[in-house]
C-alpha positions, 0 to 999 in steps of 0.5 A: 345452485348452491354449489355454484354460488361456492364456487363462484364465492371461492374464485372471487376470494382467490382472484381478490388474494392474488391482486391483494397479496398479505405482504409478511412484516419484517422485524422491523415492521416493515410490510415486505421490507428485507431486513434480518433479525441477527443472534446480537437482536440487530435488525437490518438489511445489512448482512455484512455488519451481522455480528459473530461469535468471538472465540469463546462462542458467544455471539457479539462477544468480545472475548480476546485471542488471549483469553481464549487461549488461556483458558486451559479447559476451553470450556464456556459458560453462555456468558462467555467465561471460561469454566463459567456457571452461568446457563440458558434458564427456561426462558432462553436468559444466560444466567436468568433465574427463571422456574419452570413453574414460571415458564409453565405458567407464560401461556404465550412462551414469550419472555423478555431478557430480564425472564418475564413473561410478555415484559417488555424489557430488551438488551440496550446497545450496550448489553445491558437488559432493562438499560437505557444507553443510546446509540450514540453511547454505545458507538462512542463507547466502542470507539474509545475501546478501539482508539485505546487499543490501537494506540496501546498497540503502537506504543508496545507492539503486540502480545508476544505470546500471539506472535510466533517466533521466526523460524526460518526453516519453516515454510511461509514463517515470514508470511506467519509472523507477519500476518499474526504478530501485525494483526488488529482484526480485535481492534478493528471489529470495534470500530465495525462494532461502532458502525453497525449501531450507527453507520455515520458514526465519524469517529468509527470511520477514522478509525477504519480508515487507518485500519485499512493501512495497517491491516494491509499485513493481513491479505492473503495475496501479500501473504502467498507473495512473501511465501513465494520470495521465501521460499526463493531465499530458502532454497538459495540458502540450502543450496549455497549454504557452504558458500559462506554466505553472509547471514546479515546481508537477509536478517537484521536486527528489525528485519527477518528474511526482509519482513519486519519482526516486530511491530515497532519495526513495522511502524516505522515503515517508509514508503522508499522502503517499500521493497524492504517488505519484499525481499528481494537480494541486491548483492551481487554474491546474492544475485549470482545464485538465484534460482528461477524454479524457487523465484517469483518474477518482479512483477510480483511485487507490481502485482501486490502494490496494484492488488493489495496497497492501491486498493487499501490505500483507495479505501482509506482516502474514501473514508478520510472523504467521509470524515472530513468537513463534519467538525470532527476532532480525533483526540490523542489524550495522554493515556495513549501515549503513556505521557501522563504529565502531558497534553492531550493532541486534537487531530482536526481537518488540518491534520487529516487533510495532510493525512489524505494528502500524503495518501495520495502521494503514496499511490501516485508513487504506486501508480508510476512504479506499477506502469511498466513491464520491468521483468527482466529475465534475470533468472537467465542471466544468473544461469549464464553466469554460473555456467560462464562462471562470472560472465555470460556465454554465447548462449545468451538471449539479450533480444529482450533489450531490443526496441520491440520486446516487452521491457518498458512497455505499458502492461495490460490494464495500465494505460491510465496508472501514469494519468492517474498519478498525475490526478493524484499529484494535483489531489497532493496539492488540492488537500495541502490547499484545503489543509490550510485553508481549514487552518487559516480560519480555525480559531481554536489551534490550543491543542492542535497537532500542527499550528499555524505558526508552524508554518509561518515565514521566519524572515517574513519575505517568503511566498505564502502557502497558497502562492506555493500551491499555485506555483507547483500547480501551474508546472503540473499543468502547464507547460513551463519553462526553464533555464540551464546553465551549460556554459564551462568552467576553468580553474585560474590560479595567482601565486596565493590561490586558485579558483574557478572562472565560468562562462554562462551558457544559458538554454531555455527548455520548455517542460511538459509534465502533464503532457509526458504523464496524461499521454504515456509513451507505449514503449518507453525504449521508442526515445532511443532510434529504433535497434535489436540486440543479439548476443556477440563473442567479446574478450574480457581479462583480469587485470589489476595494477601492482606496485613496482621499483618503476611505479604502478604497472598492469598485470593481466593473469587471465582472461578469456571470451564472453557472449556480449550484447550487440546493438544493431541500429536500424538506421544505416546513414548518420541522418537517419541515426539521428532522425531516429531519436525522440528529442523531446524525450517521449513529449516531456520536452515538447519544444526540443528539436534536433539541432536544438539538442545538438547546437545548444545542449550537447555544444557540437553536431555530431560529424559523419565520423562520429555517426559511422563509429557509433553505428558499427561499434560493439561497445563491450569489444574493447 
C-alpha cells in the first residue's frame, strides 16, 4: 500500500511540474525572457548590437586599425595596450590585484569588477568600475567621438598609411584603394556604440544615416563591379598598349582607372557624375578596342545602383524619418572644421528636411535610369569594327534596333521604378514644403545653416516658397498646359542694321507627367510605327576638301562597302505609316492627334510622295 501511495505521490508531482513548468530567468530577470548577456556586460534580445573584439582582442575595445598596426610585437595585454602589463587577476579583473588567499577566502566565487568578493560595484557604461555616468552620457559621449572623426576625416581624408597605393597591375587595386582608403567602419561603430546603449539615441541615428551614404565604398557588390570594369580596361591596355594609347583619357589627377584616389575627390562627388565611379571609355579610340571576354555589360552599372545606392539611399531617408520632428539639432563647432575663430552651425529640421529632399531626388534619378534595358551589344559592334576596319561588315546583327528586341524595354522587376520616381518628385516637394514651414515658425535662426532670409524675395514682387511648391505640384499631378511658339523668323535689313521680324505661331499642348510616369510604356520603341532592322550592303568614302587656285574642292582617296542597317517598316501605305505613330509620345501628350502633329507642329501634312520615300529609303545609302 505504501508503494502505491509512492506512486501515486510521484505521478501527481509530475503531472503538477509539467502543467507549472519553473520557466529559467534571463539576465534580465525576466521569467523565460530571451535576452543575452554579451562579453561587454550588455543584456538584450538584440544579437546584432553584441559588442565585438577590436583589433587588439578586447572586447568592446576600440583600439584603431593604426594602433594596431603599429605595434611591431602584435602583443596585448587584457587592456588592450600594446606590449602591456596588465592581466586577468583570480578574480577575472584585467589589471586587478586581487590574491589568491582573497580569492580562497570568497566561498561564493563571485567578485565584482573592483575584485570584491560578493561587491556589488559593476563597469557604468563608460567603462568605469564602481562609475556612475548614465546612458545618456555615454551615447553622447560616443556621439561626439564619431562626429569629431567624421568631420576630422572630410576635413583631411584618411590615414595614408591605411590607404594603399594605386597599383595599376594589380588586379582589383581600384576596388582596394577604394574600399580602404574611403572606409569609416571606425566611426561608424561609434554611433552603433551609441545606439546599443540607447537605441532612440537621435544624435546616433543622424549619424548612421550619413554613414550609410559614404560607406556605400564598402560593398561587396560595387567592389566585384569595379573588379570587373578594371579588368575590362586592363586587359585593353596590355593588349593595345603599342597603340599609344593616351593614359590621360583613364587617370587624372583625382581620379584613377575612374575611381576617386583620394578621399577629398570622393567627397566632392555629384550625382551627374555617377558614371565617373563606373569606368566606363567614352573615346571613340577607346571604344573601338573593348573586348567582350574581359567586359561587364551596362547593366552592371544598373545593377549596383538598384542593389547598393538605392538601398543605401532608402536607408538614410528612414533614418532621416527617425530624427526629424524631435527638436534635434546637429552642432558643427568650430573644431570640426578646423576654423577657430569661427561660429559654431546648428543643423535643424530645416537643413535635414532639405537633406531628405535631395535624397529623394537622388533615387527618383536612380529609379528613371534603372527602368529600362539599355544593353547594347557594343561588344559586337566594336568586333565588326576591328574586323571592318573602321566600319561594320555584313556580317553584322542590327535586329536589336527593331520594335520587338529587348532594348527599351522594362526590365524584370521594374514596372514600379518609373511610379516610384514620380512618388519621390512629389517627396522632393513635400520635404522642401516641411523644410520651410519648420523655418517659417523657428524663432532661434542665430546659428542656423540656412535662414530665412536666404530665401526671401530681393524685389518683393515674387511668388512665396509655398506658391512655388504648389505651382510644381499641380504640373506633377495634373495635366496642364502649355504654350509653344512655332511661328518663323526672317531677318530684315535697312542700310544701318539687320534684325529679325517673327511672326507668332502659338500651339497650345496639354502635358501628362504623371500620366507618362505612373503608367510606363512596356516598350519605349512602340512610339515609332512598328519596323524590324536587318543588316544591308552600303557604300561609304573617304573624302575631304583641299584648297585649290580655283577654290576648295572634294578629293575622295578611298572608299568601299559597309553592312548598314536597314529599317523595314511594317506599314505598306502612307496612312497606315502614319497611324503607326504614337502621337501623344507614349501618354505624356494625352490630347495630340495626328493632324494636330501635322497641321500645327510639323506646319505641313506629309504628301504621298513623302510617305513612299520614307517607306522604301535606306537612310545609310546615300
Amino acid at each position: 500500500m505504501k508503494a502505491l501511495t509512492y506512486l501515486l505521490i510521484l505521478f501527481s508531482l509530475i503531472i503538477v511540474s509539467c502543467e507549472n513548468p519553473t520557466e529559467v530567468e534571463d539576465c534580465a530577470g525576466v521569467a523565460g525572457g530571451t535576452a543575452v548577456e554579451d562579453n561587454c556586460g550588455i543584456c538584450d534580445s538584440d544579437s546584432t548590437n553584441d559588442c565585438v573584439q577590436d583589433c587588439a582582442g578586447v572586447w568592446g575595445g576600440d583600439a584603431t586599425t593604426t594602433e594596431c598596426d603599429a605595434c611591431t610585437s602584435g602583443v596585448f595585454d587584457c587592456a588592450g595596450t600594446c606590449d602591456g602589463t596588465a592581466v586577468v587577476d583570480c578574480a577575472g579583473v584585467c589589471g586587478g590585484d586581487a590574491t589568491t588567499a582573497e580569492c580562497d577566502a570568497c566561498t561564493s566565487g563571485v567578485f565584482d569588477c573592483a575584485s570584491i568578493c560578493d561587491g556589488t560595484a559593476v563597469v557604468d557604461c563608460a567603462g568605469v568600475c564602481g562609475g556612475d555616468a548614465t546612458a545618456a552620457e555615454c551615447a553622447d559621449a560616443y556621439v561626439n567621438e564619431g562626429n569629431e572623426a567624421f568631420f576630422s576625416f572630410m576635413m583631411n581624408g584618411s590615414n595614408e598609411e591605411e590607404c594603399p597605393e594605386f597599383d595599376e597591375d594589380e588586379d582589383g587595386s581600384a576596388s582596394n584603394v577604394l574600399k580602404e582608403c574611403l572606409d569609416m567602419g571606425d566611426i561608424e561603430s561609434k554611433y552603433d556604440q551609441a545606439l546599443a546603449i540607447d537605441p532612440n539615441h537621435k544624435g546616433a541615428t543622424f549619424g548612421k544615416a550619413y554613414m550609410e551614404l559614404f560607406q556605400i565604398s564598402q560593398d561587396e557588390l560595387l567592389k566585384t563591379t569595379i573588379n570587373d570594369w578594371e579588368n575590362c580596361f586592363k586587359h585593353y591596355i596590355d593588349e593595345f598598349e603599342d597603340d599609344d594609347l593616351d593614359r590621360s583619357i583613364i587617370n587624372s589627377n583625382e581620379f584613377e582607372m575612374g575611381f576617386p584616389n583620394s578621399g577629398n575627390a570622393f567627397f566632392s562627388f555629384d550625382v551627374k557624375r555617377i558614371l565617373n565611379f563606373i569606368p566606363i571609355i567614352t573615346s571613340h579610340k577607346d571604344l573601338l578596342l573593348r573586348n567582350n571576354d574581359n567586359c561587364p555589360e551596362i547593366s552592371s552599372i544598373q545593377d549596383v545602383l538598384e542593389n547598393v545606392f538605392l538601398a543605401r539611399i532608402s536607408n538614410t531617408i528612414d533614418k532621416l524619418d527617425e530624427v526629424l520632428d524631435n527638436n534635434f539639432v546637429f552642432t558643427i563647432t568650430p573644431t570640426m572644421i578646423e576654423d577657430p575663430d569661427g561660429d559654431r552651425i546648428e543643423i535643424d529640421d530645416t537643413e535635414i528636411y532639405l537633406m531628405k529632399a535631395f535624397m529623394h531626388q537622388i533615387r527618383a534619378i536612380i529609379y528613371a535610369i534603372i527602368t529600362y534595358d539599355v544593353n547594347v551589344p557594343y561588344y559586337d559592334i566594336i568586333d565588326e569594327l576591328i574586323d571592318g576596319e573602321g566600319y561594320p561588315t555584313t556580317n553584322m546583327d542590327w535586329s536589336w534596333l527593331s520594335t520587338n528586341s529587348s532594348l527599351l524595354t522594362i526590365r524584370s522587376g521594374q514596372d514600379n521604378s518609373w511610379p516610384n520616381a514620380h512618388a519621390d518628385l512629389n517627396n522632393v516637394l513635400g520635404s522642401i514644403e516641411n523644410a520651410w514651414n519648420f523655418l517659417d515658425a523657428d524663432t532661434y535662426t542665430e546659428f542656423d545653416a540656412i535662414q530665412k532670409d536666404m530665401v526671401e524675395c530681393d524685389d518683393g514682387d515674387c511668388p512665396t516658397v509655398p506658391e512655388v511648391i504648389e505651382d510644381i505640384r499641380d504640373i506633377l499631378n495634373e495635366p496642364f498646359k502649355v504654350e509653344l511658339d512655332f511661328g518663323d523668323c526672317v531677318v530684315v535689313c535697312d542700310q544701318d542694321d539687320c534684325w529679325d521680324e517673327c511672326e507668332e505661331e502659338i500651339v497650345e499642348i496639354t502635358v501628362d507627367i504623371k500620366g507618362f510616369l505612373t503608367n510606363p510604356p512596356q516598350n519605349l520603341k512602340t512610339l515609332l510605327p512598328t519596323y524590324t532592322v536587318t543588316t544591308g550592303t552600303c557604300e561609304w568614302e573617304d573624302c575631304h576638301e583641299v584648297w585649290t587656285p580655283d577654290g576648295y574642292s572634294e578629293v575622295c582617296e578611298d572608299s568601299g562597302t559597309w553592312g548598314c542597317p536597314v529599317l523595314t517598316w511594317e506599314a505598306k501605305t502612307c496612312e497606315e505609316w502614319k497611324d503607326g505613330w504614337d502621337y501623344t509620345v507614349l501618354g505624356l501628350f494625352p490630347e495630340m492627334t495626328q493632324e494636330k502633329f501635322f497641321d500645327d507642329i510639323v506646319g505641313e501634312d506629309i504628301d504621298p510622295d513623302d510617305c513612299e520615300e520614307i517607306l522604301e529609303a535606306n537612310l545609310f545609302d546615300n
